[in-house]
Residue, then its C-alpha position, 0 to 999 in steps of 0.5 A: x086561588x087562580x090569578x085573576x088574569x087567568x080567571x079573565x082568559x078562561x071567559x073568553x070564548x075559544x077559538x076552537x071548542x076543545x079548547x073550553x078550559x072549565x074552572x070553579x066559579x067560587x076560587x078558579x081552580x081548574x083541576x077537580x071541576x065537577x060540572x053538575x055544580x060547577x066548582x072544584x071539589x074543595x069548595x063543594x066540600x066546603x059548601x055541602x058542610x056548610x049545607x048550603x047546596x041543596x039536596x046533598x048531605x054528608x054519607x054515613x053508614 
């Protein structure tokens, strides 16, 4: 989990766009962000095991 100050900074809007920082809305990780779901790649892993993100399931071939 991020700091809750850090959390707080990355909200504000930027002086300049280049310097959008995204993070994960659910624990603000900022590495492995995937913007279609707007989270990190561990809790969309959580999330999709769980079934809770429509349209995606767990491959197998």
């Amino acid at each position: 989990m991020a700091k809750t100050s850090v959390i707080a900074r990355s909200k504000k809007e930027p002086k300049f766009a280049s310097r959008v920082v995204r993070r994960c809305f659910k624990c603000g990780r900022k590495h492995g962000y995937m913007r279609d779901f707007d989270m990190c790649r561990i809790c969309f892993r959580e999330l999709a095991n769980e079934g809770m993100i429509p349209g995606i399931k767990k491959s197998s071939w």
